[in-house]
C-alpha positions as CSV (number, residue, x, y, z in Angstrom):
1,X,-10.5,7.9,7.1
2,X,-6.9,9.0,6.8
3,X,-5.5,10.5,10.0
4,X,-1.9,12.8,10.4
5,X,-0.3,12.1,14.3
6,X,2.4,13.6,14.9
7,X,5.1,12.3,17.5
8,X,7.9,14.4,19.7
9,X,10.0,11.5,21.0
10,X,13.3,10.8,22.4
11,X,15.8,9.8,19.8
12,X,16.6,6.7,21.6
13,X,17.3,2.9,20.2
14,X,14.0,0.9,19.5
15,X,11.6,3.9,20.0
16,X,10.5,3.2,16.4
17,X,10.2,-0.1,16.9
18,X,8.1,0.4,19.6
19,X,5.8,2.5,18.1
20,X,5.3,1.0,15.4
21,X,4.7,-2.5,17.1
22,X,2.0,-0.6,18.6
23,X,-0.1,0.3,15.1
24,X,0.6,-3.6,14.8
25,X,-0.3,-5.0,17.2
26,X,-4.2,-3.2,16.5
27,X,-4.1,-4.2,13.5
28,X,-3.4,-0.8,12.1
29,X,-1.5,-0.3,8.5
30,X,0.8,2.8,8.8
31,X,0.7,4.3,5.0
32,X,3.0,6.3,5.6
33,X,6.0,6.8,7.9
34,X,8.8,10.1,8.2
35,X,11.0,10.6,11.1
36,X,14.1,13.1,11.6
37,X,15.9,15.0,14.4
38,X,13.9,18.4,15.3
39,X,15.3,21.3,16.8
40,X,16.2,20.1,20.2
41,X,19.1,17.7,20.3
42,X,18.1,14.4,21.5
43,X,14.2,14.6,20.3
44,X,13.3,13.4,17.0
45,X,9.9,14.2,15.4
46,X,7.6,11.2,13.8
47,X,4.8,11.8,10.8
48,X,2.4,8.8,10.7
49,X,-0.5,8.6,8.2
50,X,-2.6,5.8,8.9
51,X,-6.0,4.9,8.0
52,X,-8.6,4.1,10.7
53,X,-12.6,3.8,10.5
54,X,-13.5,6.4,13.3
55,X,-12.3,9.0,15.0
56,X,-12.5,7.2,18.3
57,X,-9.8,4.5,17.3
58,X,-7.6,7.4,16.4
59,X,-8.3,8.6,19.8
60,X,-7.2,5.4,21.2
61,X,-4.3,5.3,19.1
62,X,-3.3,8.6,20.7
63,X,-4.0,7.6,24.8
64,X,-1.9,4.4,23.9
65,X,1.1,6.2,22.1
66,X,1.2,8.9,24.9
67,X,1.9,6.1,27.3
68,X,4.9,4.9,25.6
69,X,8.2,5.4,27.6
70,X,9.9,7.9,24.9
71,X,7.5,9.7,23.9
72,X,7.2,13.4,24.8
73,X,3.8,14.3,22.8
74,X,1.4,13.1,20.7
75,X,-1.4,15.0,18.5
76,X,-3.6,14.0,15.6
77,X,-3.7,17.3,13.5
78,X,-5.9,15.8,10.8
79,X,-8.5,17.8,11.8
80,X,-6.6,21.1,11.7
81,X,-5.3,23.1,8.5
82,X,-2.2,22.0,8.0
83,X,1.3,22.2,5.6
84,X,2.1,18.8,4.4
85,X,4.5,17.3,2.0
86,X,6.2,14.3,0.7
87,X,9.5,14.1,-1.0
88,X,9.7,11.4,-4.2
89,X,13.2,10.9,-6.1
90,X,12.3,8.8,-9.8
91,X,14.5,7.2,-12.4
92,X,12.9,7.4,-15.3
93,X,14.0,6.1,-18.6
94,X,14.9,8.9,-20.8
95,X,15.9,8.2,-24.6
96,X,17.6,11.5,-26.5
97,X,14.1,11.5,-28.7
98,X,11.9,11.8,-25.3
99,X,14.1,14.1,-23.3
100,X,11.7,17.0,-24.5
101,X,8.1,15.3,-23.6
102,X,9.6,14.7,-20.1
103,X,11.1,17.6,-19.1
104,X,7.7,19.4,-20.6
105,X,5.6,17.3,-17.7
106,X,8.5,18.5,-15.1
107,X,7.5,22.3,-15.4
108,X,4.3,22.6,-14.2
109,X,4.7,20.2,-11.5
110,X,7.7,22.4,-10.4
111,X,9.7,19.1,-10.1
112,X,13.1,19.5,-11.1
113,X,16.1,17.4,-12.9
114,X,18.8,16.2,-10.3
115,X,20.6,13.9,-12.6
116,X,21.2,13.3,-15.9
117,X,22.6,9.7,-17.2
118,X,23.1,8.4,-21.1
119,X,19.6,6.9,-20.6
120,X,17.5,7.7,-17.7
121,X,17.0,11.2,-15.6
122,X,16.4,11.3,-11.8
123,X,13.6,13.8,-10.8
124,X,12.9,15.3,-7.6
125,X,9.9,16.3,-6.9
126,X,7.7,17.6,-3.2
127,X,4.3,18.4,-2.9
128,X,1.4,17.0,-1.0
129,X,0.7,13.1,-1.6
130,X,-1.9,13.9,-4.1
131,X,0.5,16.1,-6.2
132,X,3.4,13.3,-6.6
133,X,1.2,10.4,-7.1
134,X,-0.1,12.6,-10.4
135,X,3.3,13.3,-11.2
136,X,4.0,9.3,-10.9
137,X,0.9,8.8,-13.1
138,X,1.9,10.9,-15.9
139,X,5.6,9.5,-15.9
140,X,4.8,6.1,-16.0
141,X,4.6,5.3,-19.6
142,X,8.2,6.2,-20.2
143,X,9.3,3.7,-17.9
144,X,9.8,4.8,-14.4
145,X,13.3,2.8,-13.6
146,X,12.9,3.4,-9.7
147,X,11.1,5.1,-7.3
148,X,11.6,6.6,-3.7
149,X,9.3,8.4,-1.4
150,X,9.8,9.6,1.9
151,X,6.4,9.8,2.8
152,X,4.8,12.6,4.4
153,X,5.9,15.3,7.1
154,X,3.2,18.0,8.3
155,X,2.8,20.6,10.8
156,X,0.0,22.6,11.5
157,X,-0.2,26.1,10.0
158,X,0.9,29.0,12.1
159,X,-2.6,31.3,12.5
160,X,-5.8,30.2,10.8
161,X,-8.4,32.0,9.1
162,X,-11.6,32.4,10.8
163,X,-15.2,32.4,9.1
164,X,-15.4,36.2,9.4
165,X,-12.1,36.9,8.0
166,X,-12.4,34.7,4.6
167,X,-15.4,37.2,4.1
168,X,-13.8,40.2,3.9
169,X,-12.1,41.3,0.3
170,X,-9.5,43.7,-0.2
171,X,-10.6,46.6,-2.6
């Protein structure tokens, strides 16, 4: 089961490392992995995905990472409706005679053109995980040159709908 914790930490030397040792050490693969500075100064945020069997390891997880010297909070919002996306930047191989058939799959994935050489494009494209690893799919056979993804960043969403509210239509 794939789990979202987010981290508030100190943007200190080795608090990554130290973090990460920790999914290590239990024998824990981190799929994915985004950090950057938040709003404070000094305090960085951390997006982990990982995949765990049960809840109750994640909740382990959790009590262990909120013991670790830098770290300010911890919470798993996998459980909660959130806003997540992922960043991926590909070279693709781009011949004058295929330039149309690849720009025609960029459109409705709103991705959009950030470079252009003699033969190859670099496309940008965010979305959740699901949405880019499509986009990969379809761009494959024209020869993806290189590939970068940031992996993904998520925060909850700011009010959430109840039961009794999705019921209601507007006339």
């Amino acid at each position: 089961m794939k789990r979202i914790i987010t981290l508030t930490v100190l943007n200190r030397p080795g608090v990554l490392n130290r973090i990460t040792n920790l999914f290590s050490k239990r024998n824990y693969n981190i799929e994915s992995i985004s950090v950057g500075h938040t709003e404070q100064e000094g305090v960085s945020r951390i997006t982990c995905v990982v995949n765990v069997e049960n809840g109750g390891v994640c909740e382990q997880i959790t009590k262990q990472l909120n013991k670790q010297i830098d770290v300010i909070k911890v919470t798993d919002i996998s459980d909660q409706a959130v806003v997540a996306r992922e960043l991926a930047l590909i070279k693709v191989q781009s011949l004058p005679h295929t330039r149309n058939e690849i720009y025609s799959l960029i459109e409705p994935f709103r991705a959009s053109v950030i470079d252009v050489g003699k033969d190859s494009l670099i496309i940008q494209i965010t979305g959740e995980s699901d949405k880019v690893e499509a986009f990969i799919e379809l761009i494959k056979p024209y020869g993806i040159k290189e590939l970068a993804r940031t992996g993904t960043t998520a925060f909850p969403r700011s009010s959430q709908r109840t039961n009794q509210a999705k019921n209601y239509s507007i006339v």
